[in-house]
PDB file of N, CA, C and O in Angstrom:
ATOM      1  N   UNK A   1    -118.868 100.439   0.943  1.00  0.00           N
ATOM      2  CA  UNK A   1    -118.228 101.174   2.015  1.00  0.00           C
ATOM      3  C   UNK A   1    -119.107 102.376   2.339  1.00  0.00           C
ATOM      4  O   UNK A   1    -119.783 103.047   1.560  1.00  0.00           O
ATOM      5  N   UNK A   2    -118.926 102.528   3.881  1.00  0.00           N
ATOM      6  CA  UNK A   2    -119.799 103.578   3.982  1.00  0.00           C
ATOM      7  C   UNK A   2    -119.369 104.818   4.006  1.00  0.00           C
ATOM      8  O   UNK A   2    -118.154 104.835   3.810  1.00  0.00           O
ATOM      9  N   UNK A   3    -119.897 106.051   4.185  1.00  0.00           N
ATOM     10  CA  UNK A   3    -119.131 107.134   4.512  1.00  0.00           C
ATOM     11  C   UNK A   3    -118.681 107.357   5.996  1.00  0.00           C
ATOM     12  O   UNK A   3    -117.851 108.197   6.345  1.00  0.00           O
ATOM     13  N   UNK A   4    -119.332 106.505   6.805  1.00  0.00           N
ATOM     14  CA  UNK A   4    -118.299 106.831   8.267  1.00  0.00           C
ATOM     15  C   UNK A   4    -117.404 105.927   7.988  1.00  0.00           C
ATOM     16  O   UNK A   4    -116.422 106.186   8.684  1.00  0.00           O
ATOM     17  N   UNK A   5    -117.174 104.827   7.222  1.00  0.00           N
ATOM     18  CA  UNK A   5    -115.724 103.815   7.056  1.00  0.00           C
ATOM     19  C   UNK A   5    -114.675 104.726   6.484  1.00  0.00           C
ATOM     20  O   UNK A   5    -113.574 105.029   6.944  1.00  0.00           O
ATOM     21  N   UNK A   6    -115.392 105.164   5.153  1.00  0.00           N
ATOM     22  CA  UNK A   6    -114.235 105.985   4.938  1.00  0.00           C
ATOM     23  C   UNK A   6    -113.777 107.319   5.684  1.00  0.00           C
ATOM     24  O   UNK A   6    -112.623 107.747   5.659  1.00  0.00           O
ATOM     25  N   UNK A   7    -114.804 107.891   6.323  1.00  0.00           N
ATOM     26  CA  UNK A   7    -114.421 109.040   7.521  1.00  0.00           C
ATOM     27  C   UNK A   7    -113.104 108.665   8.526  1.00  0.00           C
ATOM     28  O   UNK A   7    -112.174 109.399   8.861  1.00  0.00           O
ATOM     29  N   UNK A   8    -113.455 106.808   8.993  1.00  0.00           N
ATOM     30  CA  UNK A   8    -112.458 106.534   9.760  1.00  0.00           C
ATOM     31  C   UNK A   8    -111.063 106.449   8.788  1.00  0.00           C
ATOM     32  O   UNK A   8    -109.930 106.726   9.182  1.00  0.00           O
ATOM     33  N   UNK A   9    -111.487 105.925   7.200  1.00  0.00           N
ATOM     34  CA  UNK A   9    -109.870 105.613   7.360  1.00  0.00           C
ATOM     35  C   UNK A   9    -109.251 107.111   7.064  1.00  0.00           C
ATOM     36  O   UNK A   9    -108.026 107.137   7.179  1.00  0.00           O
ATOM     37  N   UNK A  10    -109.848 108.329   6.713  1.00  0.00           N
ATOM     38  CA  UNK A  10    -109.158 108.976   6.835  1.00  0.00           C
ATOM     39  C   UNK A  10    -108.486 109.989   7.676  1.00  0.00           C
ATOM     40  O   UNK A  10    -107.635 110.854   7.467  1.00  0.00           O
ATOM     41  N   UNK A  11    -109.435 109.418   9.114  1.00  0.00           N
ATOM     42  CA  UNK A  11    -108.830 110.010  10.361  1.00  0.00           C
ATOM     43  C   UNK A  11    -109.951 111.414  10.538  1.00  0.00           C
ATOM     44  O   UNK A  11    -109.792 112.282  11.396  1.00  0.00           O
ATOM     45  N   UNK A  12    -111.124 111.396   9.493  1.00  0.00           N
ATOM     46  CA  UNK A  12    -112.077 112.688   9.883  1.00  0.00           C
ATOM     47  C   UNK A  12    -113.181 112.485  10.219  1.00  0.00           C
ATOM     48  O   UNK A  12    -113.531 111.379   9.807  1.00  0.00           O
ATOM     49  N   UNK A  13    -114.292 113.205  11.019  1.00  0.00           N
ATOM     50  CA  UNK A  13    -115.157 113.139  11.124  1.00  0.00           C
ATOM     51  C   UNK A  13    -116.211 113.256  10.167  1.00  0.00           C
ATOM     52  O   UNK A  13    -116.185 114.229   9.413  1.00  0.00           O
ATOM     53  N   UNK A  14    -117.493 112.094  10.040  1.00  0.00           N
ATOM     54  CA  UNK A  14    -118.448 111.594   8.978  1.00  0.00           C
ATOM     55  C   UNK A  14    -119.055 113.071   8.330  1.00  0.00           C
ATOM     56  O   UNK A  14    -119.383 113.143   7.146  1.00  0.00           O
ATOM     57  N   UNK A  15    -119.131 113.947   9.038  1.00  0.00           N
ATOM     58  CA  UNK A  15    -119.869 115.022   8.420  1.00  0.00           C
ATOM     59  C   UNK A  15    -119.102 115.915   8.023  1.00  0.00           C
ATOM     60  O   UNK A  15    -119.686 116.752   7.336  1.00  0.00           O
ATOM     61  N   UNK A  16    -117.399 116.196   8.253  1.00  0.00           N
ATOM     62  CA  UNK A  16    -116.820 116.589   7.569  1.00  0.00           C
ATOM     63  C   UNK A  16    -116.337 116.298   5.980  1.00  0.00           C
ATOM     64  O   UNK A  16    -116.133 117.081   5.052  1.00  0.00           O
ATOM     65  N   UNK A  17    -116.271 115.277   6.045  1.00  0.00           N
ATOM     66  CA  UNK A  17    -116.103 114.101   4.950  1.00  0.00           C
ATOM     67  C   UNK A  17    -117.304 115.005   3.994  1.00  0.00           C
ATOM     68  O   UNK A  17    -117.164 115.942   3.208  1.00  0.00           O
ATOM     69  N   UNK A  18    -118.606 114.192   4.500  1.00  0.00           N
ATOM     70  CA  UNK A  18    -119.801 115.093   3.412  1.00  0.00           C
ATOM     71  C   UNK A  18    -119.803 115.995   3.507  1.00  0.00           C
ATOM     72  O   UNK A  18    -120.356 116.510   2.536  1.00  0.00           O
ATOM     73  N   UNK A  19    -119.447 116.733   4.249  1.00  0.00           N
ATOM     74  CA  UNK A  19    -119.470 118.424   3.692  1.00  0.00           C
ATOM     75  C   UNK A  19    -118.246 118.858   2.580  1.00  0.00           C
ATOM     76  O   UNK A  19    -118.475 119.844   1.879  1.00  0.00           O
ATOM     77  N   UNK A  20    -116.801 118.051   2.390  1.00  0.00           N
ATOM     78  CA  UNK A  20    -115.767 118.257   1.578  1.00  0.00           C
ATOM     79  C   UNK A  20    -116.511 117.434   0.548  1.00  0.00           C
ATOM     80  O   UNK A  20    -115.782 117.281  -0.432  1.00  0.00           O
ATOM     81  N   UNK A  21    -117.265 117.057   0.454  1.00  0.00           N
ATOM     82  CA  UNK A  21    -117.784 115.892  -0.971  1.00  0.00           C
ATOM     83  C   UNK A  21    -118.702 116.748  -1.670  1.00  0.00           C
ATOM     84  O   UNK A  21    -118.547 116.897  -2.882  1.00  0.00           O
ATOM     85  N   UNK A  22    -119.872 117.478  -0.915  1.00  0.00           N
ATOM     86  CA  UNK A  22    -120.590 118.420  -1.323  1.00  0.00           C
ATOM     87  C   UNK A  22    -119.701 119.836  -1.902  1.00  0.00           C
ATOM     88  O   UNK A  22    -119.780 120.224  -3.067  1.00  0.00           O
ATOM     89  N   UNK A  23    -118.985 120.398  -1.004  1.00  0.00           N
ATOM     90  CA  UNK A  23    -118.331 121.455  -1.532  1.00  0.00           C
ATOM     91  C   UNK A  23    -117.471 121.127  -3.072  1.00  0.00           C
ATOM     92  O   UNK A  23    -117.476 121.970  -3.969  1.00  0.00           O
ATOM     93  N   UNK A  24    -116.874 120.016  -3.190  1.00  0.00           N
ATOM     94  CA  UNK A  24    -116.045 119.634  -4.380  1.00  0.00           C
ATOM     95  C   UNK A  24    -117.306 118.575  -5.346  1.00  0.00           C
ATOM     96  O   UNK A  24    -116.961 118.102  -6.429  1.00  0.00           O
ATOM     97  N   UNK A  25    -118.341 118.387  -4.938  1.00  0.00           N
ATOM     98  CA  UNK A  25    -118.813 117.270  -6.099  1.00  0.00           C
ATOM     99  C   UNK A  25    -118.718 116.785  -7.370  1.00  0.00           C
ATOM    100  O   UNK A  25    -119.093 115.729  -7.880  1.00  0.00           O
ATOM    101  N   UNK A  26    -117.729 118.452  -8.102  1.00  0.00           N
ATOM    102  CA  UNK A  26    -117.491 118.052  -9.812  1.00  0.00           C
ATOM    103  C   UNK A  26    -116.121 117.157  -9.773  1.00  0.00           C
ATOM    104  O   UNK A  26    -115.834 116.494 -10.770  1.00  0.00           O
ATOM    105  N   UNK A  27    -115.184 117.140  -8.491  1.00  0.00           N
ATOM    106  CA  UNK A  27    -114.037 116.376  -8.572  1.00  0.00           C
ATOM    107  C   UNK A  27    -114.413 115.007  -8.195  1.00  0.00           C
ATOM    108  O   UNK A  27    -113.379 114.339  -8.180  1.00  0.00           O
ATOM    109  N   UNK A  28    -115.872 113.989  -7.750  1.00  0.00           N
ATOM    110  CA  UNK A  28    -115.869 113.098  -7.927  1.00  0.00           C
ATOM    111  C   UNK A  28    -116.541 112.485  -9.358  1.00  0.00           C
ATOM    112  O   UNK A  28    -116.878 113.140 -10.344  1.00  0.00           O
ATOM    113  N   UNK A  29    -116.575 111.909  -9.280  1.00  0.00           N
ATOM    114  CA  UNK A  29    -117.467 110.815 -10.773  1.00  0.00           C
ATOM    115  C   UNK A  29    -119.092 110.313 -10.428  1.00  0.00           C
ATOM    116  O   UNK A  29    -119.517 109.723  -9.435  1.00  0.00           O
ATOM    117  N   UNK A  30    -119.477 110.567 -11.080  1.00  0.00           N
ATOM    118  CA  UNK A  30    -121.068 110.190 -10.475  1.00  0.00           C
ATOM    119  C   UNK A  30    -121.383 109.119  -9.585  1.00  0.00           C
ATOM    120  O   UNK A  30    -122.191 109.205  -8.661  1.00  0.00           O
ATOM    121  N   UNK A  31    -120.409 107.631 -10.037  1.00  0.00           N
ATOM    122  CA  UNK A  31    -120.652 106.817  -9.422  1.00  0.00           C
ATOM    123  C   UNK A  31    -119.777 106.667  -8.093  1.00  0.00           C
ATOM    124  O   UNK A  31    -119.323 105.553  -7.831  1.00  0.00           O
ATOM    125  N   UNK A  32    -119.571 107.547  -7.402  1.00  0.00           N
ATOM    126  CA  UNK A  32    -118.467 107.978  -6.467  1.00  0.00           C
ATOM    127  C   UNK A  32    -119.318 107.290  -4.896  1.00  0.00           C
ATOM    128  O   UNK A  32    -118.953 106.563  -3.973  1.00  0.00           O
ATOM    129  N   UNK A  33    -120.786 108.108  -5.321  1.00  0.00           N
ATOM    130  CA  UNK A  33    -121.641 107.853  -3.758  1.00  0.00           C
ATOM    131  C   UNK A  33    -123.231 107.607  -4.798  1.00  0.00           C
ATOM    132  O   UNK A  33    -123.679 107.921  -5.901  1.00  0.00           O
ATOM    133  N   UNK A  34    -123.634 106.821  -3.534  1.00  0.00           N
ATOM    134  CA  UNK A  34    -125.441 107.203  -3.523  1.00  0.00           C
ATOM    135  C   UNK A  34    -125.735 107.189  -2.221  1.00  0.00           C
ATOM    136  O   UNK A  34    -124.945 106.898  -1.323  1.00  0.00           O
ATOM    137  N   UNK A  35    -127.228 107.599  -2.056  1.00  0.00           N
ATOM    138  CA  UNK A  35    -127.783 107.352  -0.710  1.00  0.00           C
ATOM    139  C   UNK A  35    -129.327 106.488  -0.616  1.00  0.00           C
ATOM    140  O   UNK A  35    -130.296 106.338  -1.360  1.00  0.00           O
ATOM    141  N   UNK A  36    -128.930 106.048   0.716  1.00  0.00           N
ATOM    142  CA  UNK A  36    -129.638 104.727   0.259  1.00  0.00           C
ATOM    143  C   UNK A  36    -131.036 105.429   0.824  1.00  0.00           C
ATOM    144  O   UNK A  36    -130.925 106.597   1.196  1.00  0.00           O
ATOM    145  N   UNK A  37    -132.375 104.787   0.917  1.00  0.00           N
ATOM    146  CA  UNK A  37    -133.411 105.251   1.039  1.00  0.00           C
ATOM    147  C   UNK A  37    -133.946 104.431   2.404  1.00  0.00           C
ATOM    148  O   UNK A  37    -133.330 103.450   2.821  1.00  0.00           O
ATOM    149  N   UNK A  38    -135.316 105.003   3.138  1.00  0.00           N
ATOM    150  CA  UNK A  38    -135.531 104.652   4.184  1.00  0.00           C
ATOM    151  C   UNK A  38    -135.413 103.131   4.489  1.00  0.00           C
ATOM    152  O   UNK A  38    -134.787 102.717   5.464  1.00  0.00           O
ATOM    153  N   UNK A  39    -136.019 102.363   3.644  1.00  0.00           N
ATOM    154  CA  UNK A  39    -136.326 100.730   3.728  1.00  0.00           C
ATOM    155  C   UNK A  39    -134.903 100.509   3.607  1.00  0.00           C
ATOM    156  O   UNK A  39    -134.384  99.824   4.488  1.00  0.00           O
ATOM    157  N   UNK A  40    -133.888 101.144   2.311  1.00  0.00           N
ATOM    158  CA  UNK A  40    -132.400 100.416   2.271  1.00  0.00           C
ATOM    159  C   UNK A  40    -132.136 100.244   3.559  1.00  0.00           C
ATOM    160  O   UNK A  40    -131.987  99.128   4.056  1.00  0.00           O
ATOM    161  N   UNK A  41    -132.036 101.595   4.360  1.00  0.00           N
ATOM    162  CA  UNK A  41    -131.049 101.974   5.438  1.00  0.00           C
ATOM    163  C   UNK A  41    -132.013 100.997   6.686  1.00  0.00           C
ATOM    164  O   UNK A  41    -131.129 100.513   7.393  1.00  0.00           O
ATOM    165  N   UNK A  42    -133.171 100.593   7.150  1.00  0.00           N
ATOM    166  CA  UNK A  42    -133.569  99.948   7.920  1.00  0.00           C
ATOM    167  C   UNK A  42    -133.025  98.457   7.576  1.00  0.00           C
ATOM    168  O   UNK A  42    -132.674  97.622   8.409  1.00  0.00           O
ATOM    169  N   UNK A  43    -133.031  98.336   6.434  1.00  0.00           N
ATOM    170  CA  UNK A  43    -132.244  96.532   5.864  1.00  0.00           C
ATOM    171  C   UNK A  43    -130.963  96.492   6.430  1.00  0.00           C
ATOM    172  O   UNK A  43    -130.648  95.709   7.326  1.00  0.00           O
ATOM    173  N   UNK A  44    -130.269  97.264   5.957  1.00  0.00           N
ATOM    174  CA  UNK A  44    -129.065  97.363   6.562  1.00  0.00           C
ATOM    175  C   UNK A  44    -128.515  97.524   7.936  1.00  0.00           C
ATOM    176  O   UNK A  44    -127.455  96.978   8.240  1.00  0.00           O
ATOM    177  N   UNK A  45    -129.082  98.135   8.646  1.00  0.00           N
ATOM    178  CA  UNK A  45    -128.915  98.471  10.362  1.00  0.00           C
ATOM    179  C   UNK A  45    -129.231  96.969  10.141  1.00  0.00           C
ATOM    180  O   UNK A  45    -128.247  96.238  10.028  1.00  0.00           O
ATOM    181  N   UNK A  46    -130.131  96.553  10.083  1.00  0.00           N
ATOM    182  CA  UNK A  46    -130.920  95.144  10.320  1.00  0.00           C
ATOM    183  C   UNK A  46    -129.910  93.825  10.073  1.00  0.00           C
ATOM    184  O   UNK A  46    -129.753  92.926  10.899  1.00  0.00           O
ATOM    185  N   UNK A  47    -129.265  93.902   8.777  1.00  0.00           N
ATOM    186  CA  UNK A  47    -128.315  93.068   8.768  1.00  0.00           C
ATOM    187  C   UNK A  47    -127.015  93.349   9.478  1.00  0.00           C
ATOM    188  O   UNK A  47    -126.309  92.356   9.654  1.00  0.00           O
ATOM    189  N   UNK A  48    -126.521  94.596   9.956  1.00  0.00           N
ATOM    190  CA  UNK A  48    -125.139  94.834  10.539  1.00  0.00           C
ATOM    191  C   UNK A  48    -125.516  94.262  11.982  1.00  0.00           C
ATOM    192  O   UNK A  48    -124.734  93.548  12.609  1.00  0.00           O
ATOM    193  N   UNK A  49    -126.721  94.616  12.440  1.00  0.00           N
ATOM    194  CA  UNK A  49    -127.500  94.052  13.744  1.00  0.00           C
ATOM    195  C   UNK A  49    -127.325  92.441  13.632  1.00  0.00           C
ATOM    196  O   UNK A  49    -127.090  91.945  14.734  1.00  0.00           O
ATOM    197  N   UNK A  50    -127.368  91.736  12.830  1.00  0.00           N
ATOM    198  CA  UNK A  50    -126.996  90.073  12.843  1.00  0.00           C
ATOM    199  C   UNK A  50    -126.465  89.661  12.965  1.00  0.00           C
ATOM    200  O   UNK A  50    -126.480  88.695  13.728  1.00  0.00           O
ATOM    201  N   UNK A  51    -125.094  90.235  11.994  1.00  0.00           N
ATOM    202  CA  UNK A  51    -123.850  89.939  11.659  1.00  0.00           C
ATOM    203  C   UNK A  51    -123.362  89.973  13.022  1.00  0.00           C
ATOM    204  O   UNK A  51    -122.743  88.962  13.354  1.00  0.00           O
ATOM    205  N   UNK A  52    -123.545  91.336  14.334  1.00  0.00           N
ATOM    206  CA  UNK A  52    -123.176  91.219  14.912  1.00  0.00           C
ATOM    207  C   UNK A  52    -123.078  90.307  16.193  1.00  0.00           C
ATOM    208  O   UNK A  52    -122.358  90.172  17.182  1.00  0.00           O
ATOM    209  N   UNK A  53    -124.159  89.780  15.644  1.00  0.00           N
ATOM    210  CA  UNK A  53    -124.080  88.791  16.983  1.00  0.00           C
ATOM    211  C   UNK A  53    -124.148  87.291  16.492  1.00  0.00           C
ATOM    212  O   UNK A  53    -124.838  86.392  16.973  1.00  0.00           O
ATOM    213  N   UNK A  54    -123.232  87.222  15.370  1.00  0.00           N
ATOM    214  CA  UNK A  54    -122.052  86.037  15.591  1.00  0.00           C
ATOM    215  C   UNK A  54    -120.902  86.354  15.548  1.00  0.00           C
ATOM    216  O   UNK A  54    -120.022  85.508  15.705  1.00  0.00           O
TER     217      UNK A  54
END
């Protein structure tokens, strides 16, 4: 899940979201988030780009 999915389900905007995640970070668990790196994030656009057009 991404962080704008969960932005939507909670009705806030994506950069509010990370900015309440940053301000609180000891109330999540390490394995809470990562961020993905340039090549991840080009794979990914790349596959959501496929998916979408079936």
């Amino acid at each position: 899940m991404l962080d704008s999915d969960l932005a939507k389900l909670y009705g806030i905007l994506t950069g509010n979201l990370n900015k309440a995640v940053k301000r609180n970070i000891k109330r999540f668990p390490e394995s809470f988030m990562f961020q993905l790196n340039d090549d991840e994030y080009k794979s990914l656009i790349f596959q959501i780009g496929i998916s979408n057009k079936r």
